[in-house]
C-alpha positions as CSV (number, residue, x, y, z in Angstrom):
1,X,105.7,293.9,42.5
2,X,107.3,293.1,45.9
3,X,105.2,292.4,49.3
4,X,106.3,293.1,52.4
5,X,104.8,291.5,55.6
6,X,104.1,293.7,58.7
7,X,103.6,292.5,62.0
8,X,101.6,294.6,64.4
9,X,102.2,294.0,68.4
10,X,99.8,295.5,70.8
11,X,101.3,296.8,73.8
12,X,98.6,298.0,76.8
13,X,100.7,300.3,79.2
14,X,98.7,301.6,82.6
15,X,99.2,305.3,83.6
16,X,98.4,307.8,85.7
17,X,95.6,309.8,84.0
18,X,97.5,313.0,84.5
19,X,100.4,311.5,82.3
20,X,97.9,310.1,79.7
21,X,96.2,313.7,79.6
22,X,100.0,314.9,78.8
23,X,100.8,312.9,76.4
24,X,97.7,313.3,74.3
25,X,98.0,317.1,74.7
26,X,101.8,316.5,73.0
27,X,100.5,314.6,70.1
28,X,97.9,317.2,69.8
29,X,100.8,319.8,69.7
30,X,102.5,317.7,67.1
31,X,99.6,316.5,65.1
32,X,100.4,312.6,65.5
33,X,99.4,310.4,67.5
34,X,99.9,309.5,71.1
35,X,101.4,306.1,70.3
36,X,104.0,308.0,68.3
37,X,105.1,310.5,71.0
38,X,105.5,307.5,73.6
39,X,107.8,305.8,70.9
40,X,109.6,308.7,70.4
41,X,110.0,309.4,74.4
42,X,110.9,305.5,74.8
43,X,113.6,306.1,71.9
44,X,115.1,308.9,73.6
45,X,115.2,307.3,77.4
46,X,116.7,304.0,75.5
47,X,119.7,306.2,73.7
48,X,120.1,308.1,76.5
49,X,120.5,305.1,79.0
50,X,124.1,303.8,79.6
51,X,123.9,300.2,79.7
52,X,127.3,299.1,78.8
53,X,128.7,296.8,75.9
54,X,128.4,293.2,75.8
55,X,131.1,290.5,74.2
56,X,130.3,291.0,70.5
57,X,130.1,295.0,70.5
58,X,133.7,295.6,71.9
59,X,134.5,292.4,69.4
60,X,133.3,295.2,66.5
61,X,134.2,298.1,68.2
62,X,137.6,296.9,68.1
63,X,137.7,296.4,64.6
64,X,136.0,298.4,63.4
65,X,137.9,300.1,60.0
66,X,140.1,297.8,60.5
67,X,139.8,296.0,57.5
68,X,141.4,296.7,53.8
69,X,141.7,293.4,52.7
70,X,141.3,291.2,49.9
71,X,139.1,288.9,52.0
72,X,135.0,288.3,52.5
73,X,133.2,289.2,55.2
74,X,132.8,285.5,56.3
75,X,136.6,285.1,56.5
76,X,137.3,288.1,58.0
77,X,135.1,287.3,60.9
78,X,136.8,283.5,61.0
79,X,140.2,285.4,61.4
80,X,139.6,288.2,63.9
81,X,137.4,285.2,66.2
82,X,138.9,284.7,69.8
């Protein structure tokens, strides 16, 4: 039998009441929860942002399919290093 830990945060957010009574009317709508809907809505706004691509995602952009080698992964990434 295999165990896996969980870790629960808590997160307390302050809104207006007329967004709260929104949200809980959506989750109603959807039959989950409200904590799910403002997850899914933070998702969404997080895709959706354009906040640009640091040092190590153009490094696998790059190469990405690149490689049809031989090699491991750990070499691989020694070779392709700056």
């Amino acid at each position: 039998m295999s165990y896996i830990a969980c870790m629960t945060e808590t997160l307390t957010v302050r809104m207006p009441a007329k967004l709260v009574r929104e949200l809980k009317a959506k989750a109603k709508l959807a039959g989950t929860n409200a904590s799910e809907i403002l997850r899914q809505a933070a998702s969404e706004y997080v895709r959706s942002t354009n906040t640009g691509v640091n040092a190590m995602q153009q490094h696998i952009l790059a190469r990405a399919g690149t490689w049809d080698g031989e090699i491991s992964g750990a070499e691989l990434l020694r070779r392709t290093r700056p």
